[in-house]
C-alpha positions as CSV (number, residue, x, y, z in Angstrom):
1,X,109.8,128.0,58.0
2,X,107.2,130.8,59.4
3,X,104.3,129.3,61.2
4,X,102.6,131.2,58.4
5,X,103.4,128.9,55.9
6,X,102.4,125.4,57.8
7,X,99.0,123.7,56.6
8,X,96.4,124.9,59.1
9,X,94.9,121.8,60.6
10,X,90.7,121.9,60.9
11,X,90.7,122.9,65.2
12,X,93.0,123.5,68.0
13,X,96.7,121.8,67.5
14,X,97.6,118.7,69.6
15,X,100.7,117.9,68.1
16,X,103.1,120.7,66.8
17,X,106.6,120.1,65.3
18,X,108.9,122.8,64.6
19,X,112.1,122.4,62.8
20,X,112.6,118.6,64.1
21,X,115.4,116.8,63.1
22,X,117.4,114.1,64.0
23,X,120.9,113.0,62.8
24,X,123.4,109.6,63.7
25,X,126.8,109.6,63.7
26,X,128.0,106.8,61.7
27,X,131.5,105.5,61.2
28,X,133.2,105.4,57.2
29,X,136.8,104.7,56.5
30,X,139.2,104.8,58.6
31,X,136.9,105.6,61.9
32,X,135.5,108.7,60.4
33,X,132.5,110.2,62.0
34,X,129.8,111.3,59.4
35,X,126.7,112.3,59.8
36,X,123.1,110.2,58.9
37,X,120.6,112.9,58.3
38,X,116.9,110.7,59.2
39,X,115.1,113.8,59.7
40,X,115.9,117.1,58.2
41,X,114.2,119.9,59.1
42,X,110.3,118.7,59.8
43,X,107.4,121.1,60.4
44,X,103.7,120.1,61.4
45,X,100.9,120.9,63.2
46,X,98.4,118.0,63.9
47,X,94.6,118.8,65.4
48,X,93.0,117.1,68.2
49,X,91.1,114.3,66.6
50,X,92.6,114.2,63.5
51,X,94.5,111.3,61.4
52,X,97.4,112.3,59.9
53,X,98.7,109.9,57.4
54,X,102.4,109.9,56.9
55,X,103.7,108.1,53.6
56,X,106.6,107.5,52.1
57,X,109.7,105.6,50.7
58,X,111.4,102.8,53.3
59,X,114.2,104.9,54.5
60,X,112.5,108.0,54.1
61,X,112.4,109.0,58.0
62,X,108.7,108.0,59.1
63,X,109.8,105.7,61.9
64,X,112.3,107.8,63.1
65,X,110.0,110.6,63.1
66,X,107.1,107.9,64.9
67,X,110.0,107.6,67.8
68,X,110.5,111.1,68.4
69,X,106.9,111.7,68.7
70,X,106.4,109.3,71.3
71,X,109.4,109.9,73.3
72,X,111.5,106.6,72.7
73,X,114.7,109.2,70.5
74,X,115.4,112.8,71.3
75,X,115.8,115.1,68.1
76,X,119.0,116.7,67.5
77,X,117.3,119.8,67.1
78,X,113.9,121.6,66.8
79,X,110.9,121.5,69.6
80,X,107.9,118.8,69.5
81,X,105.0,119.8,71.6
82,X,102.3,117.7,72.5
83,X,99.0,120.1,73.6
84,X,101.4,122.9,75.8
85,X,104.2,120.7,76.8
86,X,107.4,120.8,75.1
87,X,109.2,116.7,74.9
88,X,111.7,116.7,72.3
89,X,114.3,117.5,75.3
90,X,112.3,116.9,78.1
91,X,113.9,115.8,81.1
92,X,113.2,111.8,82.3
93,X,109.8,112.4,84.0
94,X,108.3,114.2,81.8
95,X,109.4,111.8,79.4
96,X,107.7,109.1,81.5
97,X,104.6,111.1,82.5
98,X,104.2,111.7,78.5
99,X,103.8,108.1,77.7
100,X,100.4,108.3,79.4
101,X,99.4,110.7,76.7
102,X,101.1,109.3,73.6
103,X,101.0,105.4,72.8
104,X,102.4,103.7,70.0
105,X,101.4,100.4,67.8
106,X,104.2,98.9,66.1
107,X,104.7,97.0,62.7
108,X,105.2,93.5,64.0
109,X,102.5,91.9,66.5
110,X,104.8,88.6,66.4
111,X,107.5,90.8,68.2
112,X,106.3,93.4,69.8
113,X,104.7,91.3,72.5
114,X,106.5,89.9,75.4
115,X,106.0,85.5,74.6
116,X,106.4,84.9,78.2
117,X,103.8,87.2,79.8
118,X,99.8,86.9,79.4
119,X,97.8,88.9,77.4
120,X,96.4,90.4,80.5
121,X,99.7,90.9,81.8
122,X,100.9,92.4,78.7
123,X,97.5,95.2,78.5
124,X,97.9,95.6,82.5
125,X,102.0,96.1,82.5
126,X,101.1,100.0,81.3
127,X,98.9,100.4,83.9
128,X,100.7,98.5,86.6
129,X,104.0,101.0,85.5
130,X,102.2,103.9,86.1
131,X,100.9,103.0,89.3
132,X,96.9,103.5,87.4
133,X,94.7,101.1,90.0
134,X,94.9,98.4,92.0
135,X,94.7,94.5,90.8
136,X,91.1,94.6,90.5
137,X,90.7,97.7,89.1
138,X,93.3,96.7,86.2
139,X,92.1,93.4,85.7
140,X,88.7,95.2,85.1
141,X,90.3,97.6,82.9
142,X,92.3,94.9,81.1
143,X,88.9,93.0,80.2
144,X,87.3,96.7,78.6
145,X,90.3,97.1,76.7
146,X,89.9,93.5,75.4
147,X,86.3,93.7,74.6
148,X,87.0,97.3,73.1
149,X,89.1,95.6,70.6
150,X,86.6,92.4,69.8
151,X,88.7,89.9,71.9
152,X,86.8,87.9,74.5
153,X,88.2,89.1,78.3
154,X,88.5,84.8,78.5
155,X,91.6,85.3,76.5
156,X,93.4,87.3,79.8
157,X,95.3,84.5,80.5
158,X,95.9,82.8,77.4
159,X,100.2,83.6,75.4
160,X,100.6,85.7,72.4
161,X,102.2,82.3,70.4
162,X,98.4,81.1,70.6
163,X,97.1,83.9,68.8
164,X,96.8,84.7,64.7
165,X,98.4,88.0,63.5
166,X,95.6,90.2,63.6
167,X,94.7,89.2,66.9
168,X,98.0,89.9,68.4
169,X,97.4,93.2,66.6
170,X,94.2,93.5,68.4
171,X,96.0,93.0,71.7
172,X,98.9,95.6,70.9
173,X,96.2,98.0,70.3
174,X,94.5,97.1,73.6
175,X,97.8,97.5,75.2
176,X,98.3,100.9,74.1
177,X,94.7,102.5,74.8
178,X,95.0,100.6,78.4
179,X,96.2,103.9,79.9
180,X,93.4,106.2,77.8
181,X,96.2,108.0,75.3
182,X,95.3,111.1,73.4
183,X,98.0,110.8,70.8
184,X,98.1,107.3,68.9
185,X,100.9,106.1,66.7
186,X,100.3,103.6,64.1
187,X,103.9,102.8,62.7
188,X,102.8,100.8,59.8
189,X,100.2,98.6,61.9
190,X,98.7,96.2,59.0
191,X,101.9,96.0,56.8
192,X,102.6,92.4,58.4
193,X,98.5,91.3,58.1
194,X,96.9,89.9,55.0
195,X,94.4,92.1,53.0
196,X,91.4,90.8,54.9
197,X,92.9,91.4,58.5
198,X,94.0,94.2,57.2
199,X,90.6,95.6,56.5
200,X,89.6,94.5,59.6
201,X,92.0,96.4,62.2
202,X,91.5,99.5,59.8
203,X,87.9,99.7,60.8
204,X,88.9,98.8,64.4
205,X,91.4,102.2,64.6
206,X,88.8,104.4,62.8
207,X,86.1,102.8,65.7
208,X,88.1,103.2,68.4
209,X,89.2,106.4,67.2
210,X,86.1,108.3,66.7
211,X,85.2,106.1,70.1
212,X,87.8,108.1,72.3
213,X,88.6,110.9,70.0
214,X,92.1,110.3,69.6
215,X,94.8,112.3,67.7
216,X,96.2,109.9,65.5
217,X,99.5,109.6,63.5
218,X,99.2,106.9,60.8
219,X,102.9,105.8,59.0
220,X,102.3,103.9,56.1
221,X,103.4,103.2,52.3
222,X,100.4,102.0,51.3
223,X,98.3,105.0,49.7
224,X,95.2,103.0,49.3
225,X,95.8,102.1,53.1
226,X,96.3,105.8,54.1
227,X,93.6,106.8,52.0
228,X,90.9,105.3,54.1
229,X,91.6,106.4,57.6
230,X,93.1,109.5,57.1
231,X,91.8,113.3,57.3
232,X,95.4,114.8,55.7
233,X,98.3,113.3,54.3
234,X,102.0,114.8,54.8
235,X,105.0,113.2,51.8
236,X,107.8,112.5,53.4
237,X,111.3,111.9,51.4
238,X,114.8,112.0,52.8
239,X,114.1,113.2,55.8
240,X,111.8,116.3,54.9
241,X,107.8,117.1,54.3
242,X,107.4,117.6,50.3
243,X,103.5,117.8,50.5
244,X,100.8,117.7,53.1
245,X,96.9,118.5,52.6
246,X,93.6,116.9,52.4
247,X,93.9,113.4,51.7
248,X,91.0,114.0,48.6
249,X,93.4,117.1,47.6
250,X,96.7,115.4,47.7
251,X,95.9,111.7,46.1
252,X,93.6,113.1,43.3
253,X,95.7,116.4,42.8
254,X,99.1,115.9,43.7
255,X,101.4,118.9,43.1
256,X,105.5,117.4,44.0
257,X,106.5,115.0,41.5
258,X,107.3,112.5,44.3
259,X,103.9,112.6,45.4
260,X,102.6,111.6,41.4
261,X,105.3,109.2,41.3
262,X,104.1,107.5,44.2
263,X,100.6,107.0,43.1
264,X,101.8,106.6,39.7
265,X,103.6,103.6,41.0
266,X,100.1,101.9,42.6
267,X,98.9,98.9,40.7
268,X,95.5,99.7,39.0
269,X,93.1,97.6,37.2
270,X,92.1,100.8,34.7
271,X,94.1,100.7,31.8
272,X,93.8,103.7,31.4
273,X,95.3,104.6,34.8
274,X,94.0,107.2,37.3
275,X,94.3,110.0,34.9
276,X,97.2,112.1,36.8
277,X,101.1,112.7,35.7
278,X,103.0,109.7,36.4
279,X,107.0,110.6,36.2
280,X,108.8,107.8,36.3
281,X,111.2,107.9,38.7
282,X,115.2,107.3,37.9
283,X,117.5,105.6,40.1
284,X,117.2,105.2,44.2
285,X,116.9,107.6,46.6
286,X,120.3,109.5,47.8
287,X,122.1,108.9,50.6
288,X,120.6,110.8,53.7
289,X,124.5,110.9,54.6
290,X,125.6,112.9,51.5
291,X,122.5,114.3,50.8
292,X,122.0,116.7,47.4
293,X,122.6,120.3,48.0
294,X,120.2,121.9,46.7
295,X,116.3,120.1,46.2
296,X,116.2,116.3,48.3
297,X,114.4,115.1,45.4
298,X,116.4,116.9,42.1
299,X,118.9,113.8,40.8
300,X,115.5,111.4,40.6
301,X,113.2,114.3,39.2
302,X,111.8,114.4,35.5
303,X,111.2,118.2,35.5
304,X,114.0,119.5,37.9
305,X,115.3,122.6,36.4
306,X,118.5,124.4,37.4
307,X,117.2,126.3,40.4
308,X,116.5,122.6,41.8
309,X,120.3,121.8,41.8
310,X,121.2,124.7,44.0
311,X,118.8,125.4,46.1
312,X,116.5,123.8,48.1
313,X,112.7,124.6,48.5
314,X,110.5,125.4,51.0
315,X,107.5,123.8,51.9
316,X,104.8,126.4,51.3
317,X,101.0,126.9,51.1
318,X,99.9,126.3,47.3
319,X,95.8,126.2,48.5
320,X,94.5,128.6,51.1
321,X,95.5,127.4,54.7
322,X,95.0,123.5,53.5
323,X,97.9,122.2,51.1
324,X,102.0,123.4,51.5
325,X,104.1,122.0,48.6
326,X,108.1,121.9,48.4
327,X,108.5,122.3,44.8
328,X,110.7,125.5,42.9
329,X,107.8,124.7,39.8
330,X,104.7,124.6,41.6
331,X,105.6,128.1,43.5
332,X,106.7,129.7,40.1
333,X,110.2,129.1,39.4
334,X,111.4,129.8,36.1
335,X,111.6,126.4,33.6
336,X,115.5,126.6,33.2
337,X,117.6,124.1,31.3
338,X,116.1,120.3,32.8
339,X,118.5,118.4,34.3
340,X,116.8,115.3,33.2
341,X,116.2,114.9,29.6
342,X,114.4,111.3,29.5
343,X,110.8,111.1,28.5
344,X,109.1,109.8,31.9
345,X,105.5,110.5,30.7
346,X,103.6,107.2,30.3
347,X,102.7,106.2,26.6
348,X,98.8,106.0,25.8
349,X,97.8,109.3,28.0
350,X,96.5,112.2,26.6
């Protein structure tokens, strides 16, 4: 895909991803080597100082993409650039050097957190790695970071089995701004907090965000989640982009049929729902080892015509320079025999 044809993010790129993907070799049978396609072809560009929220099915390829990003998997192919520096296949220092510039905040505070070191040890290792300061000077910067994040710098010496979940999140967080990031990766960060913590380390990126202007890259499957920190929104199924824009464009207008089924699929206390198509969607998701040949999404799709079966779609600009779609439909194909002939369309709409 042409540059031509990406989403233009709102100022100068900070993150750029051309044709990433990344594919496992997996034994079936008798020892056969096949291959697990996690990421299939992914362009992006993301500005500096912008959120971009990346949503999806489990299994769809977020995480994997989240690890590329930050250095800890090398794609099979395709180039990831963060500012002017080329990492996908960067050689071991740069590799090393880049982790100053690119942090990560996992899923799990209960795990991703050394039990046997302090919370100052664990927000001062970064430092201490990359030779940033002496003892006093990190101990300094380890009680910022902690009062950055709302913890008390009394805490220091304290284990991470005497902390709640959402402070343990707190400290991760602390941990990964220790060595003053520009790229932040948020692999589903509040998926393992209840709704009011939740709420609470939400505000606590979007402060500390806007605080040091960081670019930030928010994985999530919660759309009501993603909808409140995020400035665009790129659908990701199988391994591809399907549809990336505004967030207000994409949740209230969605053009891919995955996109609608996915908000389609959100619990809502209006009966009469949020007024958008809602396909329902038929079976699970193919095997990213024996994917389809022609569209990713065609054997769950209510209005996949012919075309869908064959070939598959590019992901290109529907809206100006601000919304790309990967859909045969929405860029004009001709309504050919469906390949699904089920009614999907929720009763009681008109």
């Amino acid at each position: 895909m042409s540059s031509e044809t990406l989403p233009k993010p709102a100022a100068e790129p900070m993150l750029t991803l051309r044709g990433v993907q990344r594919h496992y070799k997996v034994a079936r049978g008798l020892g056969r080597n096949q291959l697990l396609r996690a990421v299939d072809g992914v362009d992006l560009e993301v500005a500096r100082g912008e959120t971009l929220g990346l949503v999806g099915e489990s299994g769809c390829g977020k995480s994997t993409l989240s690890r590329m990003i930050v250095g800890l998997d090398r794609p099979t192919s395709g180039e990831i650039h963060v500012g002017s520096t080329e990492v996908g296949q960067a050689d071991r220092r740069t590799r090393r050097e880049l982790t100053k510039t690119v942090q990560i905040v996992l899923q799990d505070p209960y795990t991703s957190l050394n039990p046997r070191m302090t919370v100052g040890a664990i927000i001062g290792e970064p430092l201490v790695v990359h030779k940033l300061g002496d003892k006093q000077s990190i101990r300094r910067r380890v009680s910022e970071m902690l009062d950055l994040v709302g913890l008390s710098a009394k805490v220091s010496s304290r284990y991470p089995h005497e902390f709640s979940g959402g402070q343990l999140q707190r400290i991760g967080i602390a941990r990964a701004l220790a060595v003053n990031p520009s790229v932040l990766v948020c692999d589903e960060p509040v998926s393992a907090l209840d709704v009011l913590v939740q709420a609470q380390i939400l505000n606590l990126l979007a402060d500390v965000r806007d605080e040091l202007h960081l670019t930030c890259i928010f994985v999530a499957h919660d759309l009501d989640v993603v909808r409140q920190i995020s400035d665009r929104i790129a659908v990701m199924y199988l391994g591809k982009i399907v549809e990336v824009g505004h967030v207000d464009t994409v949740l209230t207008a969605p053009q891919h049929p995955y996109t609608q089924a996915l908000l389609g699929s959100v619990p809502t206390l209006d009966a009469a729902g949020r007024g958008l198509p809602t396909p329902t969607l038929v079976g699970d998701p193919p095997s990213p080892i024996q994917p389809p040949s022609g569209c990713a999404f065609e054997p769950r799709c209510p209005v996949a015509v012919d075309d869908c079966r064959v070939q598959a779609p590019s992901l290109d600009l529907v809206d100006g320079h601000t919304h790309s779609v990967s859909c045969h439909l929405v860029h004009g194909a001709p309504r050919r025999t469906p390949t699904h002939t089920r009614t999907h369309q929720k009763e009681g709409k008109e």
